[in-house]
C-alpha positions as CSV (number, residue, x, y, z in Angstrom):
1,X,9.6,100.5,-3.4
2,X,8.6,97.8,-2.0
3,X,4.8,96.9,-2.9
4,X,2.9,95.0,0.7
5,X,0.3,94.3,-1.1
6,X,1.5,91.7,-3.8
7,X,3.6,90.0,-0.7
8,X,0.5,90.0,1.3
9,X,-0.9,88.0,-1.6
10,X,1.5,85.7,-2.3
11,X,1.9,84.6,1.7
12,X,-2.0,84.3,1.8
13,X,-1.9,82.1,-1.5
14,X,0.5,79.4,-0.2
15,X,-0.5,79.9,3.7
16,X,-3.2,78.4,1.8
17,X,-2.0,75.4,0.4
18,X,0.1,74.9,3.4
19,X,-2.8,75.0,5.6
20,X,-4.4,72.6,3.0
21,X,-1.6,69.7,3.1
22,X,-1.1,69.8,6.9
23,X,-5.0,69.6,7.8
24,X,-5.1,67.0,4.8
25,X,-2.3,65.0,6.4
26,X,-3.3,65.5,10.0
27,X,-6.7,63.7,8.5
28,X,-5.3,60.4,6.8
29,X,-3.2,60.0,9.9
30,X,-6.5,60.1,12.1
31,X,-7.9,57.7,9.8
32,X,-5.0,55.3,9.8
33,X,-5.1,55.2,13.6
34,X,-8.6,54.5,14.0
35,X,-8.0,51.5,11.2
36,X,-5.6,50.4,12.8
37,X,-7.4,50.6,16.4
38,X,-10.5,48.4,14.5
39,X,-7.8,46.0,13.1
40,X,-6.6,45.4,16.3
41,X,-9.9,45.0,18.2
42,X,-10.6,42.6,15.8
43,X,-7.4,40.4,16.0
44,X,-7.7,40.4,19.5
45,X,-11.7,38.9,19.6
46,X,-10.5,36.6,16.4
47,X,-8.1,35.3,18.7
48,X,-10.3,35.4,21.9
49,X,-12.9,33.0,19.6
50,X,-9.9,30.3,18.8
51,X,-8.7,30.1,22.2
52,X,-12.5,29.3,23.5
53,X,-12.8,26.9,20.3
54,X,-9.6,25.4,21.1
55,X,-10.8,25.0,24.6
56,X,-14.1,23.4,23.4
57,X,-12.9,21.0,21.2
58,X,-10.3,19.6,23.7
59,X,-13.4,19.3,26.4
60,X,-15.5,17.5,23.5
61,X,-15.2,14.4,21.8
62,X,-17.0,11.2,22.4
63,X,-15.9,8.3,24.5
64,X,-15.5,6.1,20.8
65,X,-13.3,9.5,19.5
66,X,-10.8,8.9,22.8
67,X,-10.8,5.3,23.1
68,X,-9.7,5.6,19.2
69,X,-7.2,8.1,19.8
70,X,-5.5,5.5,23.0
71,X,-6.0,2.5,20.6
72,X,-3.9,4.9,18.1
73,X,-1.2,6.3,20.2
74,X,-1.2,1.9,21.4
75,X,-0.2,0.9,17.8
76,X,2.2,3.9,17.5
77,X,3.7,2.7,20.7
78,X,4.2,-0.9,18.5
79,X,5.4,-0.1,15.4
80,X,7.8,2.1,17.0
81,X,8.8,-1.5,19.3
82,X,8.5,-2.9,15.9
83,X,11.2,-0.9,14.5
84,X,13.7,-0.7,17.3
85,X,12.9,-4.7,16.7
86,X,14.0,-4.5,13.0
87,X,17.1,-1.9,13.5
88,X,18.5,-4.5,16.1
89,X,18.1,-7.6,13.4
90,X,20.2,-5.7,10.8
91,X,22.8,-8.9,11.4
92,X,20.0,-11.2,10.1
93,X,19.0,-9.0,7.0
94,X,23.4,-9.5,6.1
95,X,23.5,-12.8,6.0
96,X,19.7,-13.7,4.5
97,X,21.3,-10.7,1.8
98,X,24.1,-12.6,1.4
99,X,22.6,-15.7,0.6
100,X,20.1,-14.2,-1.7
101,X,23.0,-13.3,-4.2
102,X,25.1,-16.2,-3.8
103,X,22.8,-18.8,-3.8
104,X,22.4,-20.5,-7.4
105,X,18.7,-21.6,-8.4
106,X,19.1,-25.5,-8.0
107,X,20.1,-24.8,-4.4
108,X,17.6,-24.6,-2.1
109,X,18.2,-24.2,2.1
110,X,15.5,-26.0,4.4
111,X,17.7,-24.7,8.0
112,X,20.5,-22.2,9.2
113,X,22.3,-21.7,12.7
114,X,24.3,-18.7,12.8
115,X,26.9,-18.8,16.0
116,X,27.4,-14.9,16.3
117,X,30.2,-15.2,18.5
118,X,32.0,-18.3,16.7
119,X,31.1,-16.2,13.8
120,X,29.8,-19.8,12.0
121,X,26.9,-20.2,9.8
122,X,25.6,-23.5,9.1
123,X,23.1,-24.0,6.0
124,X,21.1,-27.7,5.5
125,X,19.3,-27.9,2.2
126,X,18.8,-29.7,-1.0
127,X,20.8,-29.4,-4.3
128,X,19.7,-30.8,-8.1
129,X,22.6,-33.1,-8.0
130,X,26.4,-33.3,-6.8
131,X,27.4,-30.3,-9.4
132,X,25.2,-28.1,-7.8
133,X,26.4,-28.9,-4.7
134,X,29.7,-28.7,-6.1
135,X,29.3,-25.1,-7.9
136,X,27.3,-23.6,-4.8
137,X,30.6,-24.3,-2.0
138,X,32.5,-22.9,-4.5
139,X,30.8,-19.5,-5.2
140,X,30.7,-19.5,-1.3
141,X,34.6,-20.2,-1.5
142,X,35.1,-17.8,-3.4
143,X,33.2,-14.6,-1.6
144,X,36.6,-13.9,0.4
145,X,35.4,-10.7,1.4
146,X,32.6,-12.6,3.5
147,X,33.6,-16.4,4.1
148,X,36.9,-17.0,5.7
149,X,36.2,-20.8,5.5
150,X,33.7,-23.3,3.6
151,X,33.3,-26.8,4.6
152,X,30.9,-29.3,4.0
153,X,29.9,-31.5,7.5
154,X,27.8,-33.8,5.4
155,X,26.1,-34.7,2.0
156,X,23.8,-37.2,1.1
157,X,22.7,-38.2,-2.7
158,X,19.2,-40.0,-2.8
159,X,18.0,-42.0,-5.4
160,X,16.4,-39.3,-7.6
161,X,20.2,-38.0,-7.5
162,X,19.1,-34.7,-5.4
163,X,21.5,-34.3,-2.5
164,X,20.9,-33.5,1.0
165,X,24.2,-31.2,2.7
166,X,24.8,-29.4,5.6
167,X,27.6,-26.1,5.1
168,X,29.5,-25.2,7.7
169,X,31.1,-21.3,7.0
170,X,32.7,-19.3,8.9
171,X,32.4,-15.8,8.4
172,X,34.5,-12.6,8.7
173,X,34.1,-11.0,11.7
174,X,33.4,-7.3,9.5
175,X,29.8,-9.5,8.4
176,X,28.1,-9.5,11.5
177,X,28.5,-5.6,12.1
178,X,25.4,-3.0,10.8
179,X,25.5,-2.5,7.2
180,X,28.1,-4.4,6.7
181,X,27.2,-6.3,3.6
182,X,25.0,-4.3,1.1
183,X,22.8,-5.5,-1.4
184,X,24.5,-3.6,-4.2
């Protein structure tokens, strides 16, 4: 037969426990939503506080802070006329590159004319003596990838044996493009 009693037990036993995990459960749920409720309150004033310092602080600043921050965004305004400047000179930076490498230490240039569209250069300076002058149209002569032609217009020897020239070159037409001639 079947005994009531010891069922009646075990259902009140584990109606117990049951009843203990759901009220237990039903609790840490009411506590995570009133967390979270507080968190959120407080996010929303924390961000209600920056927006009225943000506020503020574009309102304040003295007259010396805004007359420095327009004499700021003036010189940004240069430098960035500077550099458009610069990038449109890169023609200039070729050939003073070019003649930085090929130019032998008793050589010494006091004027240059470059003729973009001719695609001439003409260099007056000063050499040690006629060997110089001699081994510096030569290196020039031989920088085919550059120099289509070398000639020299005029050359003077002084007394001291120094001589004065004036180099005409004309130039490949590849030179006077950007980043044409690298330093490397």
């Amino acid at each position: 037969m079947v005994d009531f009693q010891q069922i009646h037990q075990t259902k009140t036993t584990a109606s117990f426990w049951i009843d203990f995990l759901f009220y237990f459960v039903c609790y840490l749920l009411a506590v995570a939503v009133i967390c979270f409720a507080i968190f959120s309150l407080k996010a929303y004033f924390l961000h209600q506080n920056i927006n009225d310092l943000d506020q503020k602080i574009a309102a304040a600043g003295t007259s010396t802070q805004k007359q420095e921050e327009k004499d700021l965004i003036t010189y940004k305004k240069r430098v960035e006329d500077f550099t458009s400047l610069i990038n449109g000179h890169t023609i200039s930076l070729n050939i003073f590159n070019f003649i930085e490498q090929k130019t032998l230490p008793s050589v010494w240039f006091s004027a240059f004319d470059v003729s973009q569209a001719k695609n001439e250069f003409t260099l007056a300076g000063q050499a040690k003596d006629m060997k110089a002058l001699s081994n510096q149209v030569k290196i020039f002569e031989e920088s085919t990838a550059e120099v289509k032609n070398v000639s020299v217009l005029n050359s003077q020897v002084s007394g001291n044996g120094s001589v004065t020239f004036v180099i005409n070159m004309v130039l490949e037409a590849m030179f006077f493009k950007n980043d044409a001639y690298s330093t490397n």
